[in-house]
DRENNU-245701 format. One record per residue: residue in three letters; z, y, x of N, C-alpha, C, O in turn. Coordinates in steps of 0.1 Angstrom, whole numbers, plus 2048, in hexadecimal, padded with zeros to 3 digits. Example, Ala and Ser with C-alpha at 12.3 -4.5 7.8 and 13.67 -1.06 7.14 Angstrom:
2
ALA84E7C788484E7D387B84E7DF8848557DF88ESER8477EA8808477F588984F80088185080B886
//
This chain:
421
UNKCF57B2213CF67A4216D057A0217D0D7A821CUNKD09792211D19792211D1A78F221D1078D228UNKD25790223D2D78A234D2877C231D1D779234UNKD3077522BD31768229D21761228D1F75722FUNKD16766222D09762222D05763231D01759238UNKD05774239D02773244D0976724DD0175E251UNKD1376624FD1A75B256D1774F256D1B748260UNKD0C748248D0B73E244CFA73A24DCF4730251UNKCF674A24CCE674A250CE274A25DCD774B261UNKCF0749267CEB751273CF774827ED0274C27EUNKCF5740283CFE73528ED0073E298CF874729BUNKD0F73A29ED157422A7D097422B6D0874D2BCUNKD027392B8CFA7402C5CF174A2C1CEA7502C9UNKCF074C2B6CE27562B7CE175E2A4CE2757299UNKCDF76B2A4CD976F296CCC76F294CC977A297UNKCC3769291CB376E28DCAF77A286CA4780287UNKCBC77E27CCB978C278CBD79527DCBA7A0278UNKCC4794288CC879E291CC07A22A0CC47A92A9UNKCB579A29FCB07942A9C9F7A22ACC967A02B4UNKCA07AF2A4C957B82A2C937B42B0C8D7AA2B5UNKC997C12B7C927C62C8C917BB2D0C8F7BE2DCUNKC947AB2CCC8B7A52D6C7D7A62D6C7A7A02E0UNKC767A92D0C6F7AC2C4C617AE2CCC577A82CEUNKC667BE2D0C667C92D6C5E7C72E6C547CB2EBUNKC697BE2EAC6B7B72F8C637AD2F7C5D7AB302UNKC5E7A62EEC4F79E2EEC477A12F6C447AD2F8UNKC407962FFC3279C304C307A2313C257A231AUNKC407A6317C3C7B031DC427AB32AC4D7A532AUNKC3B7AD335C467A2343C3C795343C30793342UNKC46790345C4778234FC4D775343C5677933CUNKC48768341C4F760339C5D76233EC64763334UNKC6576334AC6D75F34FC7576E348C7E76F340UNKC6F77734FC7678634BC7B788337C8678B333UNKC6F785331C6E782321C7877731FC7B776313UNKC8076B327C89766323C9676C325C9E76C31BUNKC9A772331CA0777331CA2783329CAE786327UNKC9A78B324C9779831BCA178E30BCAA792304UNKC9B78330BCA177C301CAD776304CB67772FBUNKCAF77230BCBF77130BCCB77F309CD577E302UNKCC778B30FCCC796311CD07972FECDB7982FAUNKCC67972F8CC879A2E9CD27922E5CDB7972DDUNKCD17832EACD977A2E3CE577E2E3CED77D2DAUNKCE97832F2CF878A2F1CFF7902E7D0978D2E2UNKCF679D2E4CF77A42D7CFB79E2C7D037A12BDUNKCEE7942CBCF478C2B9CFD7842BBD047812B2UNKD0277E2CBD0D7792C7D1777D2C6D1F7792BDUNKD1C7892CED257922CDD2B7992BFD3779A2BCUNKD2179C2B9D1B7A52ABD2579C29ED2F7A0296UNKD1C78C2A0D22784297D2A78029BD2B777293UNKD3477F2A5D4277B2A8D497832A7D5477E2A9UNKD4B7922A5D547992A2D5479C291D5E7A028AUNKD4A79A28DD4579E27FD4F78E27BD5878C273UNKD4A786282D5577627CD64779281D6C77027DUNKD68781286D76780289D7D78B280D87789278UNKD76796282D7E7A1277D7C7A5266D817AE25FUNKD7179A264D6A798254D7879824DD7C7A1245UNKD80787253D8D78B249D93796244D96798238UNKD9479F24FDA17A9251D977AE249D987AB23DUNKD8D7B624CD8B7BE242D837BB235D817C322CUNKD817B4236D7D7AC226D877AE21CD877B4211UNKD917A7221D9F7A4217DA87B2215DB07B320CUNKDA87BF220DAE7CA224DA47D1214DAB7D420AUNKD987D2215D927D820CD967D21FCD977D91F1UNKD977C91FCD9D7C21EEDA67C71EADA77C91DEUNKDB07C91F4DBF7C61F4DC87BA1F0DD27B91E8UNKDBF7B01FADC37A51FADC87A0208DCC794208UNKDCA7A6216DCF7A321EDDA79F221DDC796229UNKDE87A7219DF479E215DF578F212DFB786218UNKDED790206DED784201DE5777207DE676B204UNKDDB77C211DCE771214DD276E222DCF762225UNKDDD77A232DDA77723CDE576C243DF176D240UNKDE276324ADEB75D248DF575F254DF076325FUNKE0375D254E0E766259E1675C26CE2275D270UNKE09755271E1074E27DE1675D285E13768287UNKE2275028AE2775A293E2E7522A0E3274629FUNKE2E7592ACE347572B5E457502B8E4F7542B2UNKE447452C1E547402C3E5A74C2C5E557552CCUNKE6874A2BBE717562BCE7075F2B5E7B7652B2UNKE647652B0E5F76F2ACE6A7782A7E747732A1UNKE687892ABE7778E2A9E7379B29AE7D7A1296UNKE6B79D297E697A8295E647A4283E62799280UNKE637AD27BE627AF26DE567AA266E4D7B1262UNKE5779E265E44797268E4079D25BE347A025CUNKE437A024FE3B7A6243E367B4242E2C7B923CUNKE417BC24EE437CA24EE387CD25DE3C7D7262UNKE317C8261E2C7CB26FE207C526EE167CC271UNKE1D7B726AE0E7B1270E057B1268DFB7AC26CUNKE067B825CDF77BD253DEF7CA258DE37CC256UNKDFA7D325FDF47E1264DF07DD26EDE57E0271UNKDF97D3279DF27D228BDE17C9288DD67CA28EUNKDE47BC27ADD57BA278DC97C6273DC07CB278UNKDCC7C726CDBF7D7264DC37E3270DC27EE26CUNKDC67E227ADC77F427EDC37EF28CDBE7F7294UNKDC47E128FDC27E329EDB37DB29ADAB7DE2A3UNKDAD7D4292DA47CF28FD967D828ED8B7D6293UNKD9C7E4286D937EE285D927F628FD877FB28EUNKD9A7FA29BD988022A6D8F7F92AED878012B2UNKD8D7EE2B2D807E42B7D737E92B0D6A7EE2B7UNKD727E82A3D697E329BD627F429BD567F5299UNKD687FE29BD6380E29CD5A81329FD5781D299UNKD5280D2ADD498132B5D3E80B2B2D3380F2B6UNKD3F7FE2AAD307F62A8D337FD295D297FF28EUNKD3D800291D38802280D3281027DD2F815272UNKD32818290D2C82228ED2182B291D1E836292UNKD1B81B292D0981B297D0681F288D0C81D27EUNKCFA82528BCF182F27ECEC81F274CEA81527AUNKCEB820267CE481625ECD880F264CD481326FUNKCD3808261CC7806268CC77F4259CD07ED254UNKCB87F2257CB47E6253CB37D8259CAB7CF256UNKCBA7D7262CBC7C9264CC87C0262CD07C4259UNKCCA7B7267CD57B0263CE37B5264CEB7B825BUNKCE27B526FCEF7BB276CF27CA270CFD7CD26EUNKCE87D226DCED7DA269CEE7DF258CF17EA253UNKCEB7D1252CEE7D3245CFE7CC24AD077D424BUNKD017C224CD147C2250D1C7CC257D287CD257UNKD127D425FD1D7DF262D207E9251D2A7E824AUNKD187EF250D177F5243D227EE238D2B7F4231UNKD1F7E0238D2C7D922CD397DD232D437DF22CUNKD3A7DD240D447D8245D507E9247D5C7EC245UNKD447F024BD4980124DD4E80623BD5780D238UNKD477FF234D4A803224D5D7FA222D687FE21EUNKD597EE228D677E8227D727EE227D7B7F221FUNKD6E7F123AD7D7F8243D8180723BD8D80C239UNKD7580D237D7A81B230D8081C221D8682621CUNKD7E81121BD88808211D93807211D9C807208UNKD95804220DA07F9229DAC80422BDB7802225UNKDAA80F232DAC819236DB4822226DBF828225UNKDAB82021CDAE82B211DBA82220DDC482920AUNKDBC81420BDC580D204DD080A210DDB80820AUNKDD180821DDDC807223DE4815222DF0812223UNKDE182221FDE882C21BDEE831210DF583B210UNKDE8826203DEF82C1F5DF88261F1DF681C1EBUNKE008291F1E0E8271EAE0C81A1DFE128101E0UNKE0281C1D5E008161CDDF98081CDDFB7FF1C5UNKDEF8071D9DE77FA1DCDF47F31E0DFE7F51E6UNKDED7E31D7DF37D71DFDF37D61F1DFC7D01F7UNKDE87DE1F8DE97DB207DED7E820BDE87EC215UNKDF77EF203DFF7F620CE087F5219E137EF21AUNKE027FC221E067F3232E137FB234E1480522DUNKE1C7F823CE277FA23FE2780324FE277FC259UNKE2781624EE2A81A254E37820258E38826263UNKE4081E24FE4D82924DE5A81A252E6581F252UNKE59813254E6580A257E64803265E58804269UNKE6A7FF26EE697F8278E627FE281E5880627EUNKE667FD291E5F80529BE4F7FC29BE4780529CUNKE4A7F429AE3D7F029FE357F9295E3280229DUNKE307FC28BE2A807281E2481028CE1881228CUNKE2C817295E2581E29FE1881C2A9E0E8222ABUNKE2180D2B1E158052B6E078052AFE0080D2B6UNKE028012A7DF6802299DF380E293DE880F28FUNKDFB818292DF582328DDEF829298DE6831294UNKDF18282A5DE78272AEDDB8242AFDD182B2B1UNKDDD8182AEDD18132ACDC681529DDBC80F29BUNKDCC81F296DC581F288DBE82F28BDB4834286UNKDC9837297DC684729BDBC83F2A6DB18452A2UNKDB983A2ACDAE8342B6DA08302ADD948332B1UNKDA482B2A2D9182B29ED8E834297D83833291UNKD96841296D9584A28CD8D85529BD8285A29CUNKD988542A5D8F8592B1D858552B4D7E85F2B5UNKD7C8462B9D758402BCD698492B3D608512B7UNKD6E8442A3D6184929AD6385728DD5F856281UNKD6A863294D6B86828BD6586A27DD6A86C272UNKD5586A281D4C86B275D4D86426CD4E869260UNKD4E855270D4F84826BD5D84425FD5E83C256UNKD6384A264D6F844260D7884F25DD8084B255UNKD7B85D260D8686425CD7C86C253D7B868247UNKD74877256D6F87E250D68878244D6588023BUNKD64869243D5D868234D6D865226D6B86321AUNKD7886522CD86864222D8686F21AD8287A21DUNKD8C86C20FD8C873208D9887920ADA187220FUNKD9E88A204DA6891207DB3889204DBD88920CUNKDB28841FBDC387E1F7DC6870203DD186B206UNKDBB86E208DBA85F20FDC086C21FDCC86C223UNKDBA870223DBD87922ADC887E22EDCE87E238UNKDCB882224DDB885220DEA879222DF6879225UNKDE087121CDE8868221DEC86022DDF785B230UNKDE2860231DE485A245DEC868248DF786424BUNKDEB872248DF087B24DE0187B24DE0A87E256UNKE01876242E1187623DE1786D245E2087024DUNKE11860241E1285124BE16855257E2085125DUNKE0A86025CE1185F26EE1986626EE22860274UNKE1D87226AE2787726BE3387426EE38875279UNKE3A86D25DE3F86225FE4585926AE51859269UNKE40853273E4084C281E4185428BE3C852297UNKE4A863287E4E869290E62866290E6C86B296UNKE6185C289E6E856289E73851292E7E853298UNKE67848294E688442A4E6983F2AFE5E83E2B4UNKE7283B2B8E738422C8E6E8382CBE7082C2C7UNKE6683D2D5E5B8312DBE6482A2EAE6D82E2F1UNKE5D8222EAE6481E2FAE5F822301E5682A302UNKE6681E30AE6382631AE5B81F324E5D81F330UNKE4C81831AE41818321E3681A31BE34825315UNKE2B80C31AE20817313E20817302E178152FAUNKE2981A301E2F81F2F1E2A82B2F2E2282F2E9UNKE2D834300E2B8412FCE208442FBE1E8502F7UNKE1383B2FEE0C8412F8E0783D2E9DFD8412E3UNKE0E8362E6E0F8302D8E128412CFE0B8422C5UNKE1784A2D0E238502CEE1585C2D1E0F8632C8UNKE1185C2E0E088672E3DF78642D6DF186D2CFUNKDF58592D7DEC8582CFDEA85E2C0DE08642BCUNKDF485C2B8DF78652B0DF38742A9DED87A2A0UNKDFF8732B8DFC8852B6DF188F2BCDF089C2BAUNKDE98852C6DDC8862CBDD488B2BFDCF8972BDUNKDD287D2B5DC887F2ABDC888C29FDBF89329BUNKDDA88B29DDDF897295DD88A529DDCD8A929BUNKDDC8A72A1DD58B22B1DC48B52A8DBF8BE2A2UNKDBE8A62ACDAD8AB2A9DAA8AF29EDA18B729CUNKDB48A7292DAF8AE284DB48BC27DDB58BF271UNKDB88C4288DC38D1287DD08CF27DDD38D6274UNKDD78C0283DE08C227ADEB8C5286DE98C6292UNKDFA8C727EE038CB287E098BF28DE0E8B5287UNKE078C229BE118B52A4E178B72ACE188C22B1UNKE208AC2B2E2A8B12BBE258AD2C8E248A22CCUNKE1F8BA2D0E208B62DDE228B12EBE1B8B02F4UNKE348AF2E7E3C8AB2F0E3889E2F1E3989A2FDUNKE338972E8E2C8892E7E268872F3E2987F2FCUNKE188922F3E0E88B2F9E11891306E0F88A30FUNKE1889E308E1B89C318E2589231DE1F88B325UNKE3089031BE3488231CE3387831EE39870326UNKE23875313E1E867319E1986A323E1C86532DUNKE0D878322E03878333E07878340E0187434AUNKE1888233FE1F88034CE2A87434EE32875358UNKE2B86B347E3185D351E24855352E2584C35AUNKE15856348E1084F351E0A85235CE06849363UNKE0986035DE0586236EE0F85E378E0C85A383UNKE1E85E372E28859379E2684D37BE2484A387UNKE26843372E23836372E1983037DE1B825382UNKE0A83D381E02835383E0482C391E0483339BUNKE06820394E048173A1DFA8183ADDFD8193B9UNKDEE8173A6DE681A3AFDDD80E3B0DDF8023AEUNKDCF8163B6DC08093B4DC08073A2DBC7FD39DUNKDC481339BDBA80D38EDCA807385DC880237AUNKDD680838ADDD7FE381DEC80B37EDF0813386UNKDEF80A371DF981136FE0580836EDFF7FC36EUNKE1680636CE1E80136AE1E80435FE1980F35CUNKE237FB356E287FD348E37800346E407F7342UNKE3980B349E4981034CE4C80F35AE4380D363UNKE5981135CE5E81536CE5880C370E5080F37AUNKE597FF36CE577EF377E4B7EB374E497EB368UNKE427E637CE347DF380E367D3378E407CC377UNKE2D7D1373E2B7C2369E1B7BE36BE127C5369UNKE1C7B1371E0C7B0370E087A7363E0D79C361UNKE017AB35DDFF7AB34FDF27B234CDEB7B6355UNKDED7B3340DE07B433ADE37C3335DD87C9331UNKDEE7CC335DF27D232CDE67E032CDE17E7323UNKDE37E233DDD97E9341DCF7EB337DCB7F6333UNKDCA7DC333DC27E032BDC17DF31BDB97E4314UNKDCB7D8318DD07DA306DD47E6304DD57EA2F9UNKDD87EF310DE07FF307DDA806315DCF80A317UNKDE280531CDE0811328DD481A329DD1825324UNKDCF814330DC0818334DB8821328DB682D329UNKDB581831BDAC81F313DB4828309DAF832304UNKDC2825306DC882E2FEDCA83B309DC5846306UNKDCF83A312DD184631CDC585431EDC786031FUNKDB484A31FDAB851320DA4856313D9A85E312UNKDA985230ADA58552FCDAF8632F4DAC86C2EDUNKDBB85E2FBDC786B2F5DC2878301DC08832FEUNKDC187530BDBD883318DB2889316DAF89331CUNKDA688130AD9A88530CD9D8902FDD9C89C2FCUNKDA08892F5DA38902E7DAB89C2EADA78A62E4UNKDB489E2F1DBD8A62F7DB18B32FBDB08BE2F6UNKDAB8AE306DA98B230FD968BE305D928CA307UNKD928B62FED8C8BB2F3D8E8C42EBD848CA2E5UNKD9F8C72E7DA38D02DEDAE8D72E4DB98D92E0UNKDA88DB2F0DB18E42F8DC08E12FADC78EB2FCUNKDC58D72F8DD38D22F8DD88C9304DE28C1303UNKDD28CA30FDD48C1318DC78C6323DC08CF322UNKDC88BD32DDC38BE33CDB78B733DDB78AB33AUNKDA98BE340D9E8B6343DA18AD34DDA08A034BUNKDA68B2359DA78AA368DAF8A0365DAF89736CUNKDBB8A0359DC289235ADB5889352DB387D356UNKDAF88D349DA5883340D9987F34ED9587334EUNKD94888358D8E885360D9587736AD8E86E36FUNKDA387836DDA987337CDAC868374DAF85E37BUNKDAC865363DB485A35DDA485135CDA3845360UNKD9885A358D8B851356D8C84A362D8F83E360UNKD8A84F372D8B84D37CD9183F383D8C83738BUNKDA083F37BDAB83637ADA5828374DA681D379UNKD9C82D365D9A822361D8A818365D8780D363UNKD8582136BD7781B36FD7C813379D78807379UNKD88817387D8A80F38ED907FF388D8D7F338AUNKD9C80437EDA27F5378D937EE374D907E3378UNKD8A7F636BD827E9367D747E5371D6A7DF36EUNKD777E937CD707E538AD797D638BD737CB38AUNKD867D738ED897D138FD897C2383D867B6386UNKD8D7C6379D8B7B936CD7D7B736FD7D7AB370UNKD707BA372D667B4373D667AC37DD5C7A537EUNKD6C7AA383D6C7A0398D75795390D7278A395UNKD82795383D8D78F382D80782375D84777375UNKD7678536ED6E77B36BD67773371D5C776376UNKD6D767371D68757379D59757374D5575B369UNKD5275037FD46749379D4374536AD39748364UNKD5173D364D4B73235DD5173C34FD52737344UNKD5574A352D5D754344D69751342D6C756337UNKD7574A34AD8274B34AD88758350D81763352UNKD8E757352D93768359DA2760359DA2754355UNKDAE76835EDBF760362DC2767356DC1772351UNKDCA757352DD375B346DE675F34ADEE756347UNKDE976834FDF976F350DF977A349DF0780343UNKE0477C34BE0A786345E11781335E11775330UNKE1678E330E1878E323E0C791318E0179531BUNKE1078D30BE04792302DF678C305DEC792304UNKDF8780307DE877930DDDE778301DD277A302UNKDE77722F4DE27712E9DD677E2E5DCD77C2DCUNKDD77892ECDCF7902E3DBE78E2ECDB37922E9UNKDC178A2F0DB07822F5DA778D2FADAD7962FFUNKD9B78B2F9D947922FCD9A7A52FED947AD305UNKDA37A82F7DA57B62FCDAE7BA30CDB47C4311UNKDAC7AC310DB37B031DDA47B9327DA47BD332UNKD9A7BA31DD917C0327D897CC320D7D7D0323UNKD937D1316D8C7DE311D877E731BD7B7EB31AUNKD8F7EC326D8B7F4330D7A7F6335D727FF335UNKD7A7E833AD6C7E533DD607EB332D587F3335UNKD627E5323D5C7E231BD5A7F3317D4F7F831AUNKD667FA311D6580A311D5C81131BD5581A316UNKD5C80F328D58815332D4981132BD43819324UNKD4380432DD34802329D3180831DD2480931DUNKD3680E313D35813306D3482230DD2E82B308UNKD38823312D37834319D2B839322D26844323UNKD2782A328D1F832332D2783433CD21839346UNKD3583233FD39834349D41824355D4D821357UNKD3581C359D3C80E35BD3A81636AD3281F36CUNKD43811374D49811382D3780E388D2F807383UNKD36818397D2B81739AD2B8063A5D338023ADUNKD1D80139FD177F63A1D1A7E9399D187DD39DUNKD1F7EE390D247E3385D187E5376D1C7EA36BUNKD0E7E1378D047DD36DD077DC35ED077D1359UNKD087E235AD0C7E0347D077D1347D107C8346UNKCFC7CF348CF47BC346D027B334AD087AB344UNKD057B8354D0F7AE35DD1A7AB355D1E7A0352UNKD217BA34FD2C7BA347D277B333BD2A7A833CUNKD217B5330D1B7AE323D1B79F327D2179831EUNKD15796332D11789330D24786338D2B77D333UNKD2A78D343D3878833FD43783336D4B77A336UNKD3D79332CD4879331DD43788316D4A78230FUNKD34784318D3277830DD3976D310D3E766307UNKD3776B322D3A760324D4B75C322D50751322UNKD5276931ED5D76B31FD62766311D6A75D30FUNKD5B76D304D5E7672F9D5875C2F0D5A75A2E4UNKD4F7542FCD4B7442F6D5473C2FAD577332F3UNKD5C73E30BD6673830DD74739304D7C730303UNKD767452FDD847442F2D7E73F2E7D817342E1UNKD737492E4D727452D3D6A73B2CCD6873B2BFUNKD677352D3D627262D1D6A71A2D7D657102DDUNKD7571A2D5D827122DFD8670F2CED867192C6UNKD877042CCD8A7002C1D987022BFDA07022C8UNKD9C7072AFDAB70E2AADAA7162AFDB571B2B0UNKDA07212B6DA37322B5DA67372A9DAF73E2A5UNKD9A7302A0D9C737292DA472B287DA372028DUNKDA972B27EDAE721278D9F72026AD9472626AUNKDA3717260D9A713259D9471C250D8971B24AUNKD9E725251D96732244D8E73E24FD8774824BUNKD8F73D258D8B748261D93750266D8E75B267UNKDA174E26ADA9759269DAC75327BDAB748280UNKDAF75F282DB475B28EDC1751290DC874F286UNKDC374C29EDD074429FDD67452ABDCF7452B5UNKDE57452ACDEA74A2BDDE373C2C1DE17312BDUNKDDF7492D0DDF73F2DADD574B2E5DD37572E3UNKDD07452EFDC874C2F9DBE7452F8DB574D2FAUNKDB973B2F8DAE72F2F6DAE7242EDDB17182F1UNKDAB7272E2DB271A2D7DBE7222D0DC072E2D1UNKDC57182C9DD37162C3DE07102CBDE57052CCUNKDE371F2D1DEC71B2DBDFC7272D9E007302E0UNKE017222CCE0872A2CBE1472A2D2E1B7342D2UNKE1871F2D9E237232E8E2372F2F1E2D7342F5UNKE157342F3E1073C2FAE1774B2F5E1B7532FFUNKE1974F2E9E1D75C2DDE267612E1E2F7592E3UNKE2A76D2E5E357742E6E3C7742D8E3876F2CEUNKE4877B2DBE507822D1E4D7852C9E507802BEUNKE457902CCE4179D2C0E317942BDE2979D2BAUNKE2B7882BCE1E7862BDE1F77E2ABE287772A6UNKE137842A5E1277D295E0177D297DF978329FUNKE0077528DDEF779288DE978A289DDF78F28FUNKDF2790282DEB79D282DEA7A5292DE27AE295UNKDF27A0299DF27A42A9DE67A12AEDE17A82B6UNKDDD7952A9DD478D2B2DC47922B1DBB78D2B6UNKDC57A12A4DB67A62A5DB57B12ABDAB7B82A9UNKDC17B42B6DC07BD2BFDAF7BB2C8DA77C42CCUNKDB07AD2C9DA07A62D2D967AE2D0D907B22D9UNKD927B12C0D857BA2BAD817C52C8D767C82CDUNKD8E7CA2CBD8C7D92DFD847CF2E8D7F7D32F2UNKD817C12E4D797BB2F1D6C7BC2ECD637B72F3UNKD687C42DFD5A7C52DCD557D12DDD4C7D22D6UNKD577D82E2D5C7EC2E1D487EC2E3D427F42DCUNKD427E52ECD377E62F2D2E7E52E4D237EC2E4UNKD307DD2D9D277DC2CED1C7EB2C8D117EC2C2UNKD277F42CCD288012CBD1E80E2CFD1D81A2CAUNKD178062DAD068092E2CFD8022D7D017F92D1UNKCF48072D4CE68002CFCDE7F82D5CDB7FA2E1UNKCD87EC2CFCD17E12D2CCA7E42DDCC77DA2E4UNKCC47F22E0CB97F42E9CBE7F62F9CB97F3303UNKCCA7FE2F6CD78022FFCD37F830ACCF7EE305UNKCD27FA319CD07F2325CDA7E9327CD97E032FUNKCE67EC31ECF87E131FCED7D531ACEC7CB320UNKCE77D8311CE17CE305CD47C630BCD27BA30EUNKCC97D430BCBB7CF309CB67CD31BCAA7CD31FUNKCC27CC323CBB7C9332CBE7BA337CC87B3334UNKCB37B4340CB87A5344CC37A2347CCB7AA34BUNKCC7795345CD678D346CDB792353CD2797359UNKCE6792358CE8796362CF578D367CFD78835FUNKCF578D377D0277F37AD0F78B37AD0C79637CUNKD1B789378D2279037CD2578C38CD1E784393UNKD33795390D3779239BD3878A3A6D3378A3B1UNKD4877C39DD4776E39BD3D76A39CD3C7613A4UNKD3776B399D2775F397D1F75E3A0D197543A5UNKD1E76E3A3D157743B1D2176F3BFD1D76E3CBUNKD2E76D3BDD3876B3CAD3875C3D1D387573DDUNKD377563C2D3A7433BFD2D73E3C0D2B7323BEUNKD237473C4D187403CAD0B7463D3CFF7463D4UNKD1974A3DAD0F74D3EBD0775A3E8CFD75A3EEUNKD087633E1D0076E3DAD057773E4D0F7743EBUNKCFD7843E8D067913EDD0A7973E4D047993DAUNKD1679C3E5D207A43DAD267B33E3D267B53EFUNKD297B83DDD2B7C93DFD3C7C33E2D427BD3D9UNKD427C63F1D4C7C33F4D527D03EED4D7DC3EDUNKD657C93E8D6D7D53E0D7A7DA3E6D7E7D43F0UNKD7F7E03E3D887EC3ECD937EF3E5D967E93DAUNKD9B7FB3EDDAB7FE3E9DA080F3E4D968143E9UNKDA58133DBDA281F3D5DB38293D1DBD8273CAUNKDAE8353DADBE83B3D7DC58473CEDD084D3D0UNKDB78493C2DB88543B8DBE8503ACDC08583A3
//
């Protein structure tokens, strides 16, 4: 089925062909319980088809090797950094580390999963031609320090879905990421969460027995134990920044490099244990930080990247590991409420479908420095949860209030605390 047909067949509240295991849930209950059984799904197709509408571009046009030519290049006041040489790789590499964990649900005959299928055929397209020398969308790893930042994120969905995505490449394609990272040992990361920009890497090199440099990933793991503040929050370098950064890098790149590590005998179970620990508390916390009505505080730096200020949360639900008394239902009907409040804010997307700075709308005052289009599909980490199956209790259990909702109206709520591991 094309993208474009599905898109045309299926309105942002709801998919009908995505709609099987309500199905299922017919019949059974209470009218009241069976609506709710039906709302729960809706989450799904909306979710489903709003990420599938946000990252179609990137990898539609990535597979062509038309992304140079098709994405279009907004950038932030001031903007300091190499906009031709940087924002085609941070769009295709951080786009695809979101998109990983839902492209690598098994086939299946329904809607949704005849677009994952188009879409997993894309990215692995995407992937073979960002590394050849010879394709028009040869992405740019060897020049400029940000290349690092993104190849991160390209060793992150390779981790997420090895099956999916590294092991079906073909040898020369293989060969070539290999080179790429290497390469980006040029280098020197800064002296915050760069390093795990840097650890990520050579994390992934590590899993596929290639040769890497270790000093990397101890490095990153011991400043950020050094780093950590405490109650769930690390600094991003020496000095405390309250910022989102927790959860655009820290949190899930940290637990992702210690687990890989920690998997291929190259690192510490108890740090991947004390860092999971670290992160269930931070996204205890981002769940209490969603208002009633799906706003959440907009500070810090990097606002633009939207919805991934709450990867933490969302990763944890995809694991099976959400903070005890925090309901998957609860977290799913927050993130929705979370991304009808951005992504239906008129000027998120511009007229071709392509994202646009801003945090709600077209608000490119808002953009840092280093912020372009291709920065802004970092967001796809706020869907990480797609990644469970329809039946999954995140999915197929009644709506559920979050926190806010249960606080802002007289509800009993599970009072919260100082935590000191």
């Amino acid at each position: 089925m094309e993208r474009r047909n599905f898109l045309k067949m299926a309105p942002l509240a709801g998919i009908a062909g995505m709609a099987a295991p309500s199905r299922a849930l017919a019949g059974t209950g209470t009218t009241a319980e069976n609506n709710l059984a039906a709302a729960a799904i809706s989450d799904r197709e909306y979710q489903a088809k709003l990420l599938q509408k946000i990252a179609g571009p990137v990898v539609e046009n990535m597979s062509k090797g038309t992304l140079k030519k098709n994405m279009p290049k907004e950038k932030g006041p001031g903007y300091g950094l190499a906009l031709e040489k940087v924002t085609y790789l941070e769009a295709f590499a951080r786009c695809i580390s979101g998109l990983a964990p839902w492209l690598a649900l098994p086939d299946d005959s329904t809607a949704e999963g005849k677009v994952r299928k188009q879409m997993r055929e894309q990215v692995l397209q995407g992937i073979t031609n960002a590394v050849d020398p010879t394709a028009a969308d040869y992405l740019n790893f060897r020049e400029e320090g940000q290349p690092l930042v993104d190849a991160a994120y390209l060793c992150q969905t390779f981790m997420r879905a090895p099956d999916t995505f590294w092991k079906p490449l073909d040898n020369k394609t293989k060969a070539n990421v290999i080179t790429e990272l290497k390469e980006l040992r040029r280098i020197r990361p800064a002296y915050n969460n760069w390093l795990l920009f840097a650890g990520m890497v050579e994390a992934f090199l590590s899993s596929i027995n290639e040769e890497f440099e270790p000093l990397r990933t101890m490095v990153a793991t011991q400043k950020m134990k050094e780093w950590y503040a405490g109650d769930g929050f690390y600094s991003d370098g020496p000095q405390f920044s309250l910022d989102y950064y927790n959860g655009y890098v820290i949190h899930p790149m940290l637990t992702d490099m210690l687990k890989v590590l920690a998997d291929n005998k190259q690192g510490s179970k108890a740090d991947y244990d004390q860092a999971m620990k670290r992160m269930q508390r931070f996204a205890e916390l981002q769940e209490r930080m969603i208002a009633p009505d799906g706003t959440y505080p907009a500070l810090g730096r990097s606002m633009t990247y939207r919805t991934a200020a709450f990867q933490p949360l969302v990763q944890l639900a995809l694991m099976h590991q959400l903070p005890e008394g925090i309901a998957p239902a609860q977290v799913r009907c927050a993130m929705t409420a979370i991304m009808k409040r951005i992504f239906e804010q008129e000027g998120t997307f511009d007229k071709n479908g392509w994202l646009q700075l801003g945090i709600c709308g077209h608000q490119p005052e808002v953009a840092d420095v280093y912020t372009s289009t291709g920065s802004l599909y970092i967001c796809t980490n706020g869907f990480l949860a797609l990644g469970l199956p329809a039946e999954d209790p995140f999915w197929a259990a009644p709506a559920a209030e979050w926190t806010a909702q249960k606080v802002w109206s007289g509800k009993p709520v599970k009072k919260d605390y100082h935590v000191t591991y």
